[in-house]
Structure formats: structure tokens, C-alpha cells
C-alpha positions as CSV (number, residue, x, y, z in Angstrom):
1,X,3.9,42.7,12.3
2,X,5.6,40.8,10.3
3,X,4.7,37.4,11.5
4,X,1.0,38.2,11.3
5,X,1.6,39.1,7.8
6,X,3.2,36.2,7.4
7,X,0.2,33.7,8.6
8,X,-2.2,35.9,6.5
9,X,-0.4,34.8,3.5
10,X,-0.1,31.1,4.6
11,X,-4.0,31.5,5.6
12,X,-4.9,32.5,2.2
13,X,-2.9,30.0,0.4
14,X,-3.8,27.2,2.2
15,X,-7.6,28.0,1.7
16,X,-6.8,28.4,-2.0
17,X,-5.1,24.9,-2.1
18,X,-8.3,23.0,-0.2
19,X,-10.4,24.8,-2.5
20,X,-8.9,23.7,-5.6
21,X,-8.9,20.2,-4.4
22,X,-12.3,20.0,-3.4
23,X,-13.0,21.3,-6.9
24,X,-11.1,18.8,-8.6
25,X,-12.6,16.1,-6.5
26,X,-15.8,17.1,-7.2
27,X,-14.9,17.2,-11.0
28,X,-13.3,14.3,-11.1
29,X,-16.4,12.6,-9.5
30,X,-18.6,14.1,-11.9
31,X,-16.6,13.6,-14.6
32,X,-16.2,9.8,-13.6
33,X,-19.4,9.3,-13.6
34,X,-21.6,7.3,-15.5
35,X,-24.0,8.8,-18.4
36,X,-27.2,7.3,-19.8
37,X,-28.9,9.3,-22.4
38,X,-33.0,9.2,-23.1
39,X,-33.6,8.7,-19.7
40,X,-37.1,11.2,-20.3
41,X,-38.1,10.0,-23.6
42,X,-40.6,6.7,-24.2
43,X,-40.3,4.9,-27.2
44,X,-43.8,5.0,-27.3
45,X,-43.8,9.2,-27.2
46,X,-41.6,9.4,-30.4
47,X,-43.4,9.7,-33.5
48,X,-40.2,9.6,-35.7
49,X,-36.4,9.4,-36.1
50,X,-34.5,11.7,-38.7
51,X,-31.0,10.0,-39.5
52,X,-28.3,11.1,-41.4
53,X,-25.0,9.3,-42.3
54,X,-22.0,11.5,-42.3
55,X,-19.9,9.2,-44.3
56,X,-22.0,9.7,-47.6
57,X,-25.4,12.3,-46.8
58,X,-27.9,10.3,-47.1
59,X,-31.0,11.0,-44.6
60,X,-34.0,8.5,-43.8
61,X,-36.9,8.8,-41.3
62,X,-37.4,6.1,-38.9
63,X,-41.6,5.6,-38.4
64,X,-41.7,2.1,-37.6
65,X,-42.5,1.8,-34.0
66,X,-40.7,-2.1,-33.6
67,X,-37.4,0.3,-35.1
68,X,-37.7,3.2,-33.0
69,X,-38.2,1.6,-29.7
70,X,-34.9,-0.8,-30.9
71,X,-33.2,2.2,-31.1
72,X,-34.6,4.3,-28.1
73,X,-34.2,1.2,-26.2
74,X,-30.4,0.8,-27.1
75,X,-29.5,4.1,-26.4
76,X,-31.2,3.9,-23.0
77,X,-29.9,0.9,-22.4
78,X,-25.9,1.7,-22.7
79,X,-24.4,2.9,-19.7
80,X,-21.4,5.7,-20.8
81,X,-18.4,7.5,-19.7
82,X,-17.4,10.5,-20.3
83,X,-14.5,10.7,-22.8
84,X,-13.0,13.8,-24.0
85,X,-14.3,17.4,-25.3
86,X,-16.0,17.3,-28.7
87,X,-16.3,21.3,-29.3
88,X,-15.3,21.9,-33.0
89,X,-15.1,18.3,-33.9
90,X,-16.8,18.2,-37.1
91,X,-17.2,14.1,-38.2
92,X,-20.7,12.8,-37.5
93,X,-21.0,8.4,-38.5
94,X,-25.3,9.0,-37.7
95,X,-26.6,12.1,-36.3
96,X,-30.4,11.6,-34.7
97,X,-33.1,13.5,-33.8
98,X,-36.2,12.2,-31.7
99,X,-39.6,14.1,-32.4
100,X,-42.8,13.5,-30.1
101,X,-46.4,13.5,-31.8
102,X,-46.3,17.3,-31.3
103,X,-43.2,17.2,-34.1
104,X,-41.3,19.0,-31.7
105,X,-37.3,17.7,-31.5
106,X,-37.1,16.0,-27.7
107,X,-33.5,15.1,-28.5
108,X,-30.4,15.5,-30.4
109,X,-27.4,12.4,-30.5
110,X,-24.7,12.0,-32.9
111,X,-23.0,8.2,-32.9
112,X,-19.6,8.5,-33.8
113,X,-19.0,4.6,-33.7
114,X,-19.5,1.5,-31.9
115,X,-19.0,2.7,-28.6
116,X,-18.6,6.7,-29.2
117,X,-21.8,9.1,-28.4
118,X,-21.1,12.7,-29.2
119,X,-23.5,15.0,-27.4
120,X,-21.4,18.1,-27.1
121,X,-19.7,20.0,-25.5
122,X,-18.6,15.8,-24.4
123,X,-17.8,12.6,-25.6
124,X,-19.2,9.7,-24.5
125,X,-17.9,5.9,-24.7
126,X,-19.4,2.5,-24.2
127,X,-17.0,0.0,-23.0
128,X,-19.4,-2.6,-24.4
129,X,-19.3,-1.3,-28.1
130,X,-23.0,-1.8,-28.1
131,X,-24.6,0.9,-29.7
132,X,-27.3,0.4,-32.5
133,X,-24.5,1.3,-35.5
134,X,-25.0,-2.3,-37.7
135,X,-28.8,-1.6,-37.3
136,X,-29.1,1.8,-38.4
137,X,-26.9,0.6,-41.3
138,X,-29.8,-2.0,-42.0
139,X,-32.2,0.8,-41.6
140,X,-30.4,2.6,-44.2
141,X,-30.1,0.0,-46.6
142,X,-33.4,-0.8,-46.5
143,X,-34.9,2.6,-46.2
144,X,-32.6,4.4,-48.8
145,X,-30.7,1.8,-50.5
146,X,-26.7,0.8,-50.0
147,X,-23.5,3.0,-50.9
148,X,-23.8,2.3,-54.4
149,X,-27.2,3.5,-54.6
């Protein structure tokens, strides 16, 4: 009795350990894995950008079609990790919104910097440091004026 008690308990532990490793395999694979964002969304099918800078509030709308497809075309382009949990992190550098013809928001992204996404509940990093933050600064400049402004 005692020794099939005994292989019960083994039996059940064991199948908990293999599960839990194949569930951490298969997280760390997916978690591993690499993101690209806009994979849906045409430069051509987006009627306008809203931007807003976190550092100092200032919004602009991006209707040029040569900007948008820069920018819809740089996202799209950057191949990303993921890189931590960003639920109740509050600092935005440009937060974006992608609207289609219809004025319907296809997409939200918030860049944090050079090479940080933020499209919660994740993080996301470009090892490249390639995404579009010097040109949305131009855009901003030119759109809405500089810091002093």
C-alpha cells in the first residue's frame, strides 16, 4: 500500500515538473522571439498620424503622405525584442496613433527612445537604435515650432 502511494506521489510530481518546463520553454521561445509592429497597416491606408511628445505636450498631425509612409515604413521595418513589462509605467517620449480614411484608430505605439517601443502590457527594443525619434523631432519643429516655442 504504501509503495503504491508512494509512486502516486512521484507520478504526480514528476508530471508537474515536465509541465512546468514545457511551459517555460514555450515562454521563453515566445518571449525570445522577434516582434515587428504594423505588419497589417499600408502607408498608403493611413489618412493621418496624431503625435504627442511627453517631454513638453505638444501634439501635431502628420497628413503628409512622403512623412507618414517614413514613419510607417520605419516602424515596419525594425525588427524588436521583447524587453520587460511596461504595466504602470507612466513616461511616454512620442505616443502615435494611425487612423485609416474611415478616421477610425488602426493602431496605438508609444516610442520611449531610440530603440524602446512601448505597446503594453511589453516593452520592446531595437538593438539597432533605429526608430524614427530625430524625424518626428523634425516633424515637430516644423509642424509646431521648437521647445522655446
Amino acid at each position: 500500500m504504501k509503495k503504491d502511494r508512494n509512486r502516486k506521489i512521484f507520478k504526480v510530481i514528476a508530471i508537474v515538473v515536465v509541465s512546468l518546463l514545457a511551459v517555460y520553454t514555450v515562454f521563453d521561445f515566445w518571449w525570445g522571439f522577434p516582434v515587428s509592429f504594423l505588419k497589417r497597416v499600408d502607408a498608403e491606408d493611413i489618412a493621418y498620424i496624431e503625435v504627442r511628445d511627453g517631454t513638453n505636450g505638444k501634439e501635431f498631425v502628420v497628413e503628409d503622405a512622403e512623412d507618414i509612409a517614413c514613419i510607417v515604413d520605419n516602424i515596419k521595418g525594425r525588427t524588436l525584442h521583447r524587453d520587460g513589462i511596461s504595466i504602470g509605467y507612466m513616461g511616454t517620449w512620442f505616443t502615435l496613433r494611425f487612423y485609416n480614411g474611415k478616421q477610425k484608430c488602426v493602431e496605438k505605439l508609444i516610442i520611449n527612445f531610440y530603440n524602446t517601443l512601448r505597446d503594453d502590457p511589453f516593452f520592446y527594443r531595437d538593438p539597432d537604435e533605429g526608430l524614427c525619434i530625430d524625424y518626428l523631432c523634425d516633424l515637430e519643429v516644423k509642424l509646431v515650432g521648437g521647445w522655446e516655442d
